[in-house]
One Martini backbone bead per residue (centre of mass of N, CA, C, O) as a GRO file, in nm:
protein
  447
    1UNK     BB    1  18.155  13.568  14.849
    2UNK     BB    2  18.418  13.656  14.638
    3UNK     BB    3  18.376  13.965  14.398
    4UNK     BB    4  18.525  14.100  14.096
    5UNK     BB    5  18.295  14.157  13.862
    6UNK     BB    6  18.023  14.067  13.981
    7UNK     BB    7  17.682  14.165  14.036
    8UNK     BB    8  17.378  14.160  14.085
    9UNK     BB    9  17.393  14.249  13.759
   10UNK     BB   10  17.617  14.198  13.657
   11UNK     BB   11  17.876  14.415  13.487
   12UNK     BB   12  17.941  14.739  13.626
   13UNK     BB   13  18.036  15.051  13.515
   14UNK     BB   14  18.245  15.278  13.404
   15UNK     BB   15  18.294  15.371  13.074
   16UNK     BB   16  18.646  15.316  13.023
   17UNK     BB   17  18.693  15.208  13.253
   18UNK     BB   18  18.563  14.940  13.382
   19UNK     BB   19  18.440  14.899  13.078
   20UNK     BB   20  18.636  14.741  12.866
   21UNK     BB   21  18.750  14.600  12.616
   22UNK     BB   22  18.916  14.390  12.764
   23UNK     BB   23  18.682  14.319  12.947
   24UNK     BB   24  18.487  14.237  12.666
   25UNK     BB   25  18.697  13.996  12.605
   26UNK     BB   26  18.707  13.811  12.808
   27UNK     BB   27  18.409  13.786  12.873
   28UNK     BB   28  18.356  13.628  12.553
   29UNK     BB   29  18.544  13.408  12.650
   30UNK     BB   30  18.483  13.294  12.892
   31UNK     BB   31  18.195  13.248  12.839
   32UNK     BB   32  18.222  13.101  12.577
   33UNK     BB   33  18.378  12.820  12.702
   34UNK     BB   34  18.122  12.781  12.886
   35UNK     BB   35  17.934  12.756  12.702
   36UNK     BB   36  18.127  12.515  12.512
   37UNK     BB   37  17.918  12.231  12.407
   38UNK     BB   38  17.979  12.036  12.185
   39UNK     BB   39  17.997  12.022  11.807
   40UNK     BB   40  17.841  12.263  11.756
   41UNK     BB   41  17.739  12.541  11.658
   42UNK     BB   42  17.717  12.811  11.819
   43UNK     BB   43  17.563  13.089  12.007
   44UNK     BB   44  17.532  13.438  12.052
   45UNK     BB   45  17.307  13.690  12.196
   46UNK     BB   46  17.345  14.039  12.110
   47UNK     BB   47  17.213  14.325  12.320
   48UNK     BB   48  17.121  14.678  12.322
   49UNK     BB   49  17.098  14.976  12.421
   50UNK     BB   50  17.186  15.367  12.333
   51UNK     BB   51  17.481  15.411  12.391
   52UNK     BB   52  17.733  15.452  12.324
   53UNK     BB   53  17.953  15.224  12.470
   54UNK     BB   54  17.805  15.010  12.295
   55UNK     BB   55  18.012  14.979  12.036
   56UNK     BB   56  18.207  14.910  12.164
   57UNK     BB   57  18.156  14.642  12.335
   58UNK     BB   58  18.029  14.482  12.126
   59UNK     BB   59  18.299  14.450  11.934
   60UNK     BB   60  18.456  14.329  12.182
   61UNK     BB   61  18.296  14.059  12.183
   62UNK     BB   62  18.289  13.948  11.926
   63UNK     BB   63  18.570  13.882  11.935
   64UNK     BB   64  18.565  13.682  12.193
   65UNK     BB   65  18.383  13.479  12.084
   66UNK     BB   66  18.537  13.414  11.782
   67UNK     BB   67  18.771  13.325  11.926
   68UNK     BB   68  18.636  13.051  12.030
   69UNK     BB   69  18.374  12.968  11.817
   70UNK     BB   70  18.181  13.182  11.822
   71UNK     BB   71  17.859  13.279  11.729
   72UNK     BB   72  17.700  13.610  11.612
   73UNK     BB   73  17.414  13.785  11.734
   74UNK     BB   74  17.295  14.133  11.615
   75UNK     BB   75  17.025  14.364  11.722
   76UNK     BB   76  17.035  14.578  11.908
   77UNK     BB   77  16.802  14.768  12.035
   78UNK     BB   78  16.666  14.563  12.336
   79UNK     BB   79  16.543  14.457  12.567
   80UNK     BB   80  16.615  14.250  12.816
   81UNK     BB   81  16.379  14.048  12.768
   82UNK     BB   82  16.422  13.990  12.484
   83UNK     BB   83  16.690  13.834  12.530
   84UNK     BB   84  16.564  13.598  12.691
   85UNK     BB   85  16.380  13.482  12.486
   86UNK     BB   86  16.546  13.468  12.240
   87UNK     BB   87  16.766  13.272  12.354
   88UNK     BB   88  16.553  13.062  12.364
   89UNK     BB   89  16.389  13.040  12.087
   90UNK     BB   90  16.665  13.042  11.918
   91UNK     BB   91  16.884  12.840  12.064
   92UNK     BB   92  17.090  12.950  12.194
   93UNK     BB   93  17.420  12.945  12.430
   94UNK     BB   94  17.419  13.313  12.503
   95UNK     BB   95  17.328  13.588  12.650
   96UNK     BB   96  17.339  13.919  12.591
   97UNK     BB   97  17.347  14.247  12.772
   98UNK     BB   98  17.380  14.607  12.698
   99UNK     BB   99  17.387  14.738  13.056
  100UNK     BB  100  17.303  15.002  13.303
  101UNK     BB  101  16.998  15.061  13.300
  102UNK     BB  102  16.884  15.344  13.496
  103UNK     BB  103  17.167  15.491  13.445
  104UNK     BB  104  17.393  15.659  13.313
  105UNK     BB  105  17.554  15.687  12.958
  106UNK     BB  106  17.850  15.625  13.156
  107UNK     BB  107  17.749  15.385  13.163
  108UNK     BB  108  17.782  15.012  13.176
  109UNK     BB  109  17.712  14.672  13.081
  110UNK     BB  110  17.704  14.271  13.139
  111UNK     BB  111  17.446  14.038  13.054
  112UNK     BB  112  17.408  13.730  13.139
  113UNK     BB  113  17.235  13.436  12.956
  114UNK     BB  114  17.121  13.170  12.930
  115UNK     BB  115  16.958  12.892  12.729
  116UNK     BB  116  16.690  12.946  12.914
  117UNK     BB  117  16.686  13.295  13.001
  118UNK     BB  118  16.841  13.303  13.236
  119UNK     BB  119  17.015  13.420  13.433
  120UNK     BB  120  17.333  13.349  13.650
  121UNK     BB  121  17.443  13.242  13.839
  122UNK     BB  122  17.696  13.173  14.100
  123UNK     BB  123  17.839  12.989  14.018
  124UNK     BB  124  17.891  13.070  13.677
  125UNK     BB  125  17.999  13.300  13.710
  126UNK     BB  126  18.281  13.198  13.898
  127UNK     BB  127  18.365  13.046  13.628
  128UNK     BB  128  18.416  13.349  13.473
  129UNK     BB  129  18.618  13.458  13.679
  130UNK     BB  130  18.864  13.276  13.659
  131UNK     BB  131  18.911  13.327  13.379
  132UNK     BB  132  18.968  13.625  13.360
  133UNK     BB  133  19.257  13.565  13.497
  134UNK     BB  134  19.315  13.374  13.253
  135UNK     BB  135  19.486  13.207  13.044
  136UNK     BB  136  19.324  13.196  12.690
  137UNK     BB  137  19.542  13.086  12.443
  138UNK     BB  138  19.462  12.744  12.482
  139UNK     BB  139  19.127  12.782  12.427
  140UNK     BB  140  19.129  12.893  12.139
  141UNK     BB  141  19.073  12.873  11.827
  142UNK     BB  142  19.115  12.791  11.544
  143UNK     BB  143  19.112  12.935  11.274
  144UNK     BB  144  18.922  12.713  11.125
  145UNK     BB  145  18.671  12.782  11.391
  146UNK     BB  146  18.561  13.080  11.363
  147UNK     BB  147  18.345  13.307  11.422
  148UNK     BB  148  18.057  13.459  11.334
  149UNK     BB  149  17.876  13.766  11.217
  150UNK     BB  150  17.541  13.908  11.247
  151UNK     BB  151  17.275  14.088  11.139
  152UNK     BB  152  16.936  14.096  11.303
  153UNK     BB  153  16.626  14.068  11.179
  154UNK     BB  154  16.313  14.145  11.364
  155UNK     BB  155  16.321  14.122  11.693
  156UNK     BB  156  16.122  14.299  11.729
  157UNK     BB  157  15.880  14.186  11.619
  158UNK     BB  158  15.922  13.934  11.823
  159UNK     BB  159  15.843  14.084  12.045
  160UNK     BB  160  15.570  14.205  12.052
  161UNK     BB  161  15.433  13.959  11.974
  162UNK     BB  162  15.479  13.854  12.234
  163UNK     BB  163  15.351  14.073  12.431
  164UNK     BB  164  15.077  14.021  12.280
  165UNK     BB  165  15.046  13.731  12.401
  166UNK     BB  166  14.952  13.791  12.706
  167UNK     BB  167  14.682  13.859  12.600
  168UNK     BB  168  14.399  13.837  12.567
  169UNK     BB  169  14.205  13.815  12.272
  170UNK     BB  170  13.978  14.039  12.376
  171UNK     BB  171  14.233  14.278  12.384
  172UNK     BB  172  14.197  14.591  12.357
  173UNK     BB  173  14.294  14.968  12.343
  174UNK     BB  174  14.112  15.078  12.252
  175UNK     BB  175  14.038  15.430  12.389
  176UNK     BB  176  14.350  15.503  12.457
  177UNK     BB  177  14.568  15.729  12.599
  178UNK     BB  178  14.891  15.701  12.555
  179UNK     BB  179  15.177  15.748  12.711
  180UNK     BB  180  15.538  15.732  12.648
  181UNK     BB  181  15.824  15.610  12.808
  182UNK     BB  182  16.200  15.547  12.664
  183UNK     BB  183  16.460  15.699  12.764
  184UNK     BB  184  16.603  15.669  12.513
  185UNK     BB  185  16.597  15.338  12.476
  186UNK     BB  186  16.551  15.020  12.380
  187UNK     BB  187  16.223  15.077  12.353
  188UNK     BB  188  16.178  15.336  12.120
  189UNK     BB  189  16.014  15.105  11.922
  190UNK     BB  190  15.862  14.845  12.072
  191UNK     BB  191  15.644  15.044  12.242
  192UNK     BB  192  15.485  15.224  12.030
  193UNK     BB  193  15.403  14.992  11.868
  194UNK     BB  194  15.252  14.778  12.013
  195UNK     BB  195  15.033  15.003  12.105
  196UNK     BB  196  14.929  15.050  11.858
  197UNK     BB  197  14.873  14.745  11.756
  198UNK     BB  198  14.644  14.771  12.019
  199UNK     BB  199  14.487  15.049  11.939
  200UNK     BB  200  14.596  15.312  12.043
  201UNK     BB  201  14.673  15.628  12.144
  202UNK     BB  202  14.982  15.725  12.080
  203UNK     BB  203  15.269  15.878  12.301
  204UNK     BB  204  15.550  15.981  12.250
  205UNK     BB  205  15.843  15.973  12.479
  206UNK     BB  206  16.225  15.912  12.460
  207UNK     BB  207  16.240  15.844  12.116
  208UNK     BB  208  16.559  16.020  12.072
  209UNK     BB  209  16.868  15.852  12.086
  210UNK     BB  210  17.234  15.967  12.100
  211UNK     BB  211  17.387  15.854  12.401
  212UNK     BB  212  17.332  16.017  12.624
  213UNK     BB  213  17.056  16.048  12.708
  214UNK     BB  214  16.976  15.835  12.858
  215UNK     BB  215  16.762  15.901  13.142
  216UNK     BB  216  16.771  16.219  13.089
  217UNK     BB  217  16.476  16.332  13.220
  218UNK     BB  218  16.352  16.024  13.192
  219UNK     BB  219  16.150  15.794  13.281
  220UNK     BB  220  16.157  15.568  13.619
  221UNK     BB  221  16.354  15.814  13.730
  222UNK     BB  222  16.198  16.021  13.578
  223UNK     BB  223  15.831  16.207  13.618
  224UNK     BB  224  15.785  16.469  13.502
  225UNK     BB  225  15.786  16.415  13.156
  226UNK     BB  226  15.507  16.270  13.197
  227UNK     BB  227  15.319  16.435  13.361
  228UNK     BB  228  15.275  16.648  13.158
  229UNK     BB  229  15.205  16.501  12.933
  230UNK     BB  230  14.935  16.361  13.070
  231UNK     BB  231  14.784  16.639  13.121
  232UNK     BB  232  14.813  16.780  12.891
  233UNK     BB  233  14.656  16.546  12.680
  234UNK     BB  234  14.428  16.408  12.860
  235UNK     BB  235  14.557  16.113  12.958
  236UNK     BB  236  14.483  15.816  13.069
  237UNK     BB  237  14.807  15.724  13.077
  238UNK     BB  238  15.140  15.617  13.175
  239UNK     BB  239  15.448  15.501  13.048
  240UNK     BB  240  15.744  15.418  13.263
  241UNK     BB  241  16.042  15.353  13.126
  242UNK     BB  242  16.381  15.201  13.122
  243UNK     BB  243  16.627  15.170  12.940
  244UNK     BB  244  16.604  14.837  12.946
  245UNK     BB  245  16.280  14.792  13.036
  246UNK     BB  246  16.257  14.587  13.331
  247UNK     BB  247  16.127  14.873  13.470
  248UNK     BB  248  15.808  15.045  13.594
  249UNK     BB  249  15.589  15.346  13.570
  250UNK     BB  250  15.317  15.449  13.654
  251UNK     BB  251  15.050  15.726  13.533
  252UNK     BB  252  14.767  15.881  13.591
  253UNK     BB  253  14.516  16.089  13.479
  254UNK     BB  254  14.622  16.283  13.766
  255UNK     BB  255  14.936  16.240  13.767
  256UNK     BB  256  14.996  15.967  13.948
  257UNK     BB  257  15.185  15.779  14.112
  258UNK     BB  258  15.289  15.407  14.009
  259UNK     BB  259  15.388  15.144  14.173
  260UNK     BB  260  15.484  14.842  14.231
  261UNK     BB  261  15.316  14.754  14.458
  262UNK     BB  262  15.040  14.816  14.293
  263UNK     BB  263  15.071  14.636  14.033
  264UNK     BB  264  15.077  14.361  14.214
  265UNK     BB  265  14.806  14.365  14.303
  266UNK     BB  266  14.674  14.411  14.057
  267UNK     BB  267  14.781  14.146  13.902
  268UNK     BB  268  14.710  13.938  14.159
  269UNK     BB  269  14.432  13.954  14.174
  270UNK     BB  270  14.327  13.890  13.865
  271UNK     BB  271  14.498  13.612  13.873
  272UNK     BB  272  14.279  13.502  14.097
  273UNK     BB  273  14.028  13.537  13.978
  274UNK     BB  274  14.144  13.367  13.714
  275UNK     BB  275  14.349  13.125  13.828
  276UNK     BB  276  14.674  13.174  13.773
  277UNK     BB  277  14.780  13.157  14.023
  278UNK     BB  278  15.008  12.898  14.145
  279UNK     BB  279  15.020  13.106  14.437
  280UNK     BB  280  14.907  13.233  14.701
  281UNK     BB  281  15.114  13.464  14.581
  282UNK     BB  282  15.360  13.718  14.675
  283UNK     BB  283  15.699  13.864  14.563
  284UNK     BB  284  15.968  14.065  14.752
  285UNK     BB  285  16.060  14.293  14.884
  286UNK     BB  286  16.182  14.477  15.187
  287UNK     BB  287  16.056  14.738  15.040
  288UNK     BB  288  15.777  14.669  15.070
  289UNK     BB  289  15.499  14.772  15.153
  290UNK     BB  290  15.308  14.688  15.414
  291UNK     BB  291  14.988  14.787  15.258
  292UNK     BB  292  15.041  14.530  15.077
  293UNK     BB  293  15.036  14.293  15.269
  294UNK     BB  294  14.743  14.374  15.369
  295UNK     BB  295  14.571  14.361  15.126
  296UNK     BB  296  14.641  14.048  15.030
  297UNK     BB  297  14.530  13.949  15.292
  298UNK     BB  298  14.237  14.050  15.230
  299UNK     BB  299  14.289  13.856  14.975
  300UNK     BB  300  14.413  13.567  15.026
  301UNK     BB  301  14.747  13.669  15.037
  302UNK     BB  302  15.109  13.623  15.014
  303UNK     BB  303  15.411  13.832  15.097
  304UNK     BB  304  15.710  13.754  15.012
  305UNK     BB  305  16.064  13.819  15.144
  306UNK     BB  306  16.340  13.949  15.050
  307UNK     BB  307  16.594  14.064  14.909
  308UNK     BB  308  16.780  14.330  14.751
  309UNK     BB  309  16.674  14.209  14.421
  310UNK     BB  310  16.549  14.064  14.160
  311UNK     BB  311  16.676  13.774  14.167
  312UNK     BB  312  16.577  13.711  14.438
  313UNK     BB  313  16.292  13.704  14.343
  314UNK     BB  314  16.308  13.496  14.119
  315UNK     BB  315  16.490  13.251  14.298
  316UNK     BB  316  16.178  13.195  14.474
  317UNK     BB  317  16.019  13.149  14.280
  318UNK     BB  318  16.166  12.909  14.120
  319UNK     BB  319  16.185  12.726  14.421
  320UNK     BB  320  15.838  12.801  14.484
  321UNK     BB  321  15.620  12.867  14.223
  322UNK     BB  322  15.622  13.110  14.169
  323UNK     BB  323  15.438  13.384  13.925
  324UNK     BB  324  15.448  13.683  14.113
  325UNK     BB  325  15.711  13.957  14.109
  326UNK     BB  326  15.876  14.203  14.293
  327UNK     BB  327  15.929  14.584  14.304
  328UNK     BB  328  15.878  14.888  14.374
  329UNK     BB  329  16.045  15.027  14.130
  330UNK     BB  330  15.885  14.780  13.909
  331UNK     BB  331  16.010  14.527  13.884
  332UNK     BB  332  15.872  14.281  13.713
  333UNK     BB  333  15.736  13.927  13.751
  334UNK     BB  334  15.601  13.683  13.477
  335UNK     BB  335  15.715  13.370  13.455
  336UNK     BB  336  15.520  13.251  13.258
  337UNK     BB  337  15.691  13.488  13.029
  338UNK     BB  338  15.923  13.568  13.196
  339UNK     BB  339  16.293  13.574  13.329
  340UNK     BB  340  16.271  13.840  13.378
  341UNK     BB  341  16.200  14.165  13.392
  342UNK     BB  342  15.898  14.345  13.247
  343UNK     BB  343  15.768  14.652  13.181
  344UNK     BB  344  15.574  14.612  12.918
  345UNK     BB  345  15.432  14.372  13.010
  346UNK     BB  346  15.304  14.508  13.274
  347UNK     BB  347  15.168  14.711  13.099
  348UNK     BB  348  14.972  14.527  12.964
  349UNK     BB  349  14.817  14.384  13.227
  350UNK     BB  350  14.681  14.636  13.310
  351UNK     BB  351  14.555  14.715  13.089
  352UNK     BB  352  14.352  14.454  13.110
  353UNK     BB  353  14.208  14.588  13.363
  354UNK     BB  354  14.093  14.816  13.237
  355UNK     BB  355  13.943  14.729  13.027
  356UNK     BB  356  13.748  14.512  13.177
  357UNK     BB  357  13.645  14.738  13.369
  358UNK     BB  358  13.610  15.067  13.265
  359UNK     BB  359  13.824  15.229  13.433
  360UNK     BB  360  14.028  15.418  13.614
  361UNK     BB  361  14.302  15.416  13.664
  362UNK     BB  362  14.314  15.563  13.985
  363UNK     BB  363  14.102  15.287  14.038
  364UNK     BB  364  14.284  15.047  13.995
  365UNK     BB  365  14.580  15.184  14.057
  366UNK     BB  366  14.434  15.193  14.416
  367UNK     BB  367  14.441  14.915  14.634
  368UNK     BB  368  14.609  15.081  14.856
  369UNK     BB  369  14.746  15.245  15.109
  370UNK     BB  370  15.032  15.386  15.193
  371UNK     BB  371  15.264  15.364  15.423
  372UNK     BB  372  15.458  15.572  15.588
  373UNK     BB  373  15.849  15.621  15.471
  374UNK     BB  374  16.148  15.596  15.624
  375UNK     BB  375  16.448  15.716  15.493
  376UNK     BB  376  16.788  15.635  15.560
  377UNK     BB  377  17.159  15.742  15.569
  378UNK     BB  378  17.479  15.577  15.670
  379UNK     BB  379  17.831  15.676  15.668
  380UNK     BB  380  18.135  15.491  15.671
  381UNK     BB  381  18.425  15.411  15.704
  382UNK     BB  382  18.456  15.135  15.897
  383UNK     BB  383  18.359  14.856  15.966
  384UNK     BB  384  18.098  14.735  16.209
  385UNK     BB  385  17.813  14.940  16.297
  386UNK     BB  386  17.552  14.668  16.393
  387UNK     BB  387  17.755  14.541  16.615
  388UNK     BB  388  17.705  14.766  16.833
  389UNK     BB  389  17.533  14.742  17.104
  390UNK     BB  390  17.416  15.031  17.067
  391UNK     BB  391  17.239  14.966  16.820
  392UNK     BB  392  17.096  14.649  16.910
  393UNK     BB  393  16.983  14.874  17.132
  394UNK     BB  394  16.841  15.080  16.920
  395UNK     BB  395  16.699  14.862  16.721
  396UNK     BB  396  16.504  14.710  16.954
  397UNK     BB  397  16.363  14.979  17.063
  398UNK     BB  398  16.247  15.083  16.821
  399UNK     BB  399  16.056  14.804  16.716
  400UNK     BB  400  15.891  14.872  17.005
  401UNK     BB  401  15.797  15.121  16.912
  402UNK     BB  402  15.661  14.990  16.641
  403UNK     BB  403  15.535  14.705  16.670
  404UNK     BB  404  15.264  14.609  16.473
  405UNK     BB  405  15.259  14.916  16.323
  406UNK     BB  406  15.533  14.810  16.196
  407UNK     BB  407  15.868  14.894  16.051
  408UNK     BB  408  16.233  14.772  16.054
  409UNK     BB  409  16.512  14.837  15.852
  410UNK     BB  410  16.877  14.751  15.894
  411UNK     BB  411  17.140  14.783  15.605
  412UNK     BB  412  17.413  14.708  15.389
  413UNK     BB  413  17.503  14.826  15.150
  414UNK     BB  414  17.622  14.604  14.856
  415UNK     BB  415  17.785  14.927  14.701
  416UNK     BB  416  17.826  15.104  15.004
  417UNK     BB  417  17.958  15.258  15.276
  418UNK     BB  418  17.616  15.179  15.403
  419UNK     BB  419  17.344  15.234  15.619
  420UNK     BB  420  17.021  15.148  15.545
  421UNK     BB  421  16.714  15.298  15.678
  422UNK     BB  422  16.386  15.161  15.739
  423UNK     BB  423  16.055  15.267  15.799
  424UNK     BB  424  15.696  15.169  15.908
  425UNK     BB  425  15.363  15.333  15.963
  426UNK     BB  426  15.075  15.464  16.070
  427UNK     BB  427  15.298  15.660  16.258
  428UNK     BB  428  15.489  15.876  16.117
  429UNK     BB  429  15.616  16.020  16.425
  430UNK     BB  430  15.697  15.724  16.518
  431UNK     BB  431  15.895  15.647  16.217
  432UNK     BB  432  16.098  15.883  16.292
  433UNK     BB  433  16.187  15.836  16.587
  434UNK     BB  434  16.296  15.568  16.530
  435UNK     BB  435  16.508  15.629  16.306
  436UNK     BB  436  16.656  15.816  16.439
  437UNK     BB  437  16.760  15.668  16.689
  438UNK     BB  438  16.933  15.480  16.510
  439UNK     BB  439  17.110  15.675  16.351
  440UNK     BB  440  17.214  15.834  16.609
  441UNK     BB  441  17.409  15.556  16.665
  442UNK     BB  442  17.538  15.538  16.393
  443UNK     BB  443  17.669  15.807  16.411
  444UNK     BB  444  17.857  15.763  16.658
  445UNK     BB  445  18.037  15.490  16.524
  446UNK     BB  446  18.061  15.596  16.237
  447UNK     BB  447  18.297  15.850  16.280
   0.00000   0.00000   0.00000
């Protein structure tokens, strides 16, 4: 399947560069044509990060869907899933995010939800994809046939009143001090608001976005700002979201990082004590943690792994039951409430284990050792070098190096000519060994 626009997540590049204004006026119309089913009138719900060329794309957009005869409302800033519940409770016909996720300010992208609140299928993405490239003349609405435009309000109250609702009723957060980092984007309003009004002492950092900040030097892949923050305060807790909000990494009072895949664990034990779980187990990417897998089985739940992606662990969720699932890096899916990652639901749902329990952050979300994990990358010129005999054949040898006590992972990123092994295991110099050996054949082909 050859893709000319849509990336993993939607459309994404440098902005005025990649994404230009003429190709977000092309993507409102084409987005607009396809979702333009039957005599009503249309209606499409844009929200967005801090970036600066939010500003741009924004109006580049509502350009394109007006001129097809879609009505559009306009958020302002609000993370992403919350563009995905209010797309299906407002009952849109179509929702946008203006988001580049965890990117710098100088990038940015067009994520697109129907009216159920999921992104994007394949199909549907492709037949906005023949659009793009073709002429939209003759498919323009009539003069007196196009769309309005109009900035609504409340819809930040209205998503945290929802991340409130995932609650239990007797659940408050008095007596907890949390820190809170909003990356400086969508979230930098309704996440330390929530959070006050859940009884908490909130401390925000992030909170400040000017354009250019979102994501730089704070937020959930950098966790420097917020370790600090968190020990100078001596909180409970931290809270770092990414610029668009759906996804999270927690800080212990102790200065220490919660990734993605204890997040998991906390979460999916909860909801099996509680009977929550609709299928016993949980959905994660081949870059989780083998130490999650052994948890997860010594509480009878199991880890089905995916390829590297939200969407497909999403669309694994939806296709066989499963209603909790994520990534390492935070995306966390709680498909009761949310249809795509929620970094501030998945940290209100933490916090309810805690409170529930009434122990140190540092005891809840450590249930179990991570597995010691080597990352290595290779980049090649041209050609297919993972078909390579000698590499194949150094790929088997390392897999039996690492026997039962390990995991192997070796494939081709889908954003860039690498390479990219990942080893795991009980013994680390045995897990370091196997992956340079693989290395070493692959940057032989690769030269």
């Amino acid at each position: 399947m050859v893709r000319r626009y849509f990336g993993t997540d939607g459309i994404r590049g440098l902005a005025n560069k990649v994404i230009t204004p003429e190709l977000a006026l092309k993507v409102g119309q084409a987005a607009g044509i396809v979702f333009r089913n039957g005599e009503h009138r249309h209606r499409v719900l844009i929200g967005k990060d801090t970036r600066l060329s939010g500003y741009m794309i924004e109006n580049a957009l509502v350009a394109g869907f007006t001129s097809v005869g879609m009505d559009v409302l306009l958020t302002g800033p609000i993370p992403t899933p919350a563009v995905g519940m209010l797309s299906r409770s407002m009952r849109a016909d179509l929702g946008v995010m203006i988001s580049a996720s965890h990117n710098p300010y100088d990038d940015n992208g067009i994520k697109l939800f129907g009216p159920d609140g999921f992104k994007l299928n394949d199909e549907v993405e492709l037949r906005i994809e023949d659009l793009l490239d073709s002429d939209l003349t003759q498919q323009l609405a009539k003069s007196d046939d196009l769309g309005r435009a109009k900035r609504i309000d409340g819809v930040q109250d209205r998503y945290i009143e929802f991340a409130k609702r995932t609650l239990p009723r007797d659940i408050d957060l008095s007596g907890l001090r949390v820190v809170v980092d909003c990356a400086n984007g969508a979230s930098y309003k309704v996440a330390p608001d929530g959070l006050w009004e859940l009884g908490a002492d909130v401390i925000s950092i992030g909170v400040e976005p000017d354009g250019f900040n979102i994501n730089k030097d704070c937020g959930s892949t950098d966790l420097g700002a917020i370790t600090r923050k968190v020990r100078e305060m001596r909180a409970d807790i931290g809270i770092a979201l990414d610029g668009d909000a759906d996804r999270v990494m927690i800080i212990d009072e102790l200065g220490h990082v919660v990734d993605g895949d204890q997040l998991l664990a906390v979460i999916a034990e909860s909801w099996k004590t509680d009977g929550r779980l609709s299928r016993p187990g949980v959905v994660a990417t081949v870059m989780s943690n083998l130490g999650l897998e052994r948890y997860l089985h010594s509480i009878d739940l199991e880890l089905v792994r995916t390829p590297v992606g939200d969407r497909y662990v999403l669309e694994h969720m939806r296709n066989h039951g499963y209603n909790v699932g994520g990534e390492q890096s935070g995306h966390i899916i709680l498909s009761d409430y949310s249809t795509t990652g929620d970094g501030f639901v998945a940290a209100l749902q933490m916090l309810a284990v805690v409170k529930r329990h009434n122990k140190p952050v540092s005891e809840i979300c450590h249930r179990f050792e991570p597995l010691p994990q080597v990352l290595r990358n290779v980049r090649y010129a041209s050609g297919k070098p993972m078909e390579s005999a000698s590499v194949i054949t150094a790929i088997a040898s390392a897999e039996k190096k690492l026997g039962g006590g390990g995991r192997l992972l070796v494939r081709p990123s889908g954003t860039e000519p690498v390479i990219r092994v990942m080893g795991e295991g009980d013994d680390k110099v045995l897990v370091e060994q196997a992956v340079n050996d693989v290395i070493e054949a692959l940057t032989k082909v690769a030269a």
